[in-house]
C-alpha positions as CSV (number, residue, x, y, z in Angstrom):
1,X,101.3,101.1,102.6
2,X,101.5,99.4,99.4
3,X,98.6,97.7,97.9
4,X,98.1,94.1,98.4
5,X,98.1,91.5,95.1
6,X,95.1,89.2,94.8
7,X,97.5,86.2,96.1
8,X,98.3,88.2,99.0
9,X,95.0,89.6,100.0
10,X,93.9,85.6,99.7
11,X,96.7,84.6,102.3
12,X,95.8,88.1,104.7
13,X,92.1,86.7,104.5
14,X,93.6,83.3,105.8
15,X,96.2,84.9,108.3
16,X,93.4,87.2,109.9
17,X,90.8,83.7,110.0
18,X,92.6,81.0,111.1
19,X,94.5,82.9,113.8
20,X,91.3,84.8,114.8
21,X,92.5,88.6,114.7
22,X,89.6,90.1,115.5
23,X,90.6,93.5,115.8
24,X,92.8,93.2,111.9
25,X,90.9,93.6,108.8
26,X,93.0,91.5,106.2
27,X,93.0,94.3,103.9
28,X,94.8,96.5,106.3
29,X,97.2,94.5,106.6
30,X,100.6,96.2,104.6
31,X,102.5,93.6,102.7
32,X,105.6,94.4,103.3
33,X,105.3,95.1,107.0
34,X,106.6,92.5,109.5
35,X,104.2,89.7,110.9
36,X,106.2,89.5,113.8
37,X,107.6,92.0,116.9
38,X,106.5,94.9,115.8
39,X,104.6,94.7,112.8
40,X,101.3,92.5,113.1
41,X,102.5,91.4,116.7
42,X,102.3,87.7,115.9
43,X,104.5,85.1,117.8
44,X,105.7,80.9,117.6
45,X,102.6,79.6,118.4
46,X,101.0,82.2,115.7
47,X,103.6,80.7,113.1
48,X,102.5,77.3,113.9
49,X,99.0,77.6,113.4
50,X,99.6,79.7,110.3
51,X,101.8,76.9,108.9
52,X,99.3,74.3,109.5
53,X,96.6,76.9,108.1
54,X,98.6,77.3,104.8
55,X,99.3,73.7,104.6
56,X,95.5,72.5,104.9
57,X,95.0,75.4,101.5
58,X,97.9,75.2,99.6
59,X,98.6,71.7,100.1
60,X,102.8,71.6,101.4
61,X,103.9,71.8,104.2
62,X,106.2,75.0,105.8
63,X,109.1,73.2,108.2
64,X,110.1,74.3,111.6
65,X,113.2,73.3,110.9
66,X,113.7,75.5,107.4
67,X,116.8,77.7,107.7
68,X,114.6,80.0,105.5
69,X,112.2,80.4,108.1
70,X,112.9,84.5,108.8
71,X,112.7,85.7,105.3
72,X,109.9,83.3,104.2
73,X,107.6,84.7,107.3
74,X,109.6,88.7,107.5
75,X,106.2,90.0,105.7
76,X,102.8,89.1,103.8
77,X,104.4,89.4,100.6
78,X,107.0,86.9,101.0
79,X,105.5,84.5,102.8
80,X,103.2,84.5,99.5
81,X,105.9,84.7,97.5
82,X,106.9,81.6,99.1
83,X,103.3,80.3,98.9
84,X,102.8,80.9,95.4
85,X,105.7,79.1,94.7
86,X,106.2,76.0,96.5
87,X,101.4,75.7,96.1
88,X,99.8,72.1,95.2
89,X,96.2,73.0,95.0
């Protein structure tokens, strides 16, 4: 596992709060592995609520409708790749 960055132990701290995984510590989460199938498990609804999580923090918004959608949420460290980018506050 490689180490998390400071931005993307901020947004693991978020993913593991606001979809309450009770049984993942954010900072076990590996950056680069997937959120989805068969990395952290997540699903639609989990990428829903995460959008709306990182839009309430980093002020923009993450469309459903974004052809980008599967590399922006394949792991931790692009999805804050993407955050860090595209952030307002």
């Amino acid at each position: 596992m490689s180490a998390q960055t400071e931005a993307e132990r901020a947004l693991a701290d978020l993913l593991v709060e606001s979809l309450n995984l009770e049984d993942v510590q954010a900072a076990d989460i590996d950056p680069e592995a997937p959120l989805f199938n068969a990395g952290l498990g997540l699903d639609s609804i989990d990428a829903l609520e995460l959008a709306l999580a990182i839009s309430k923090r980093y002020g923009f918004q993450l469309r459903s409708d974004n052809d980008e959608n599967r590399k922006i949420f394949a792991s931790l460290r692009a999805l804050s790749a993407h955050v860090e980018q595209h952030r307002t506050t």
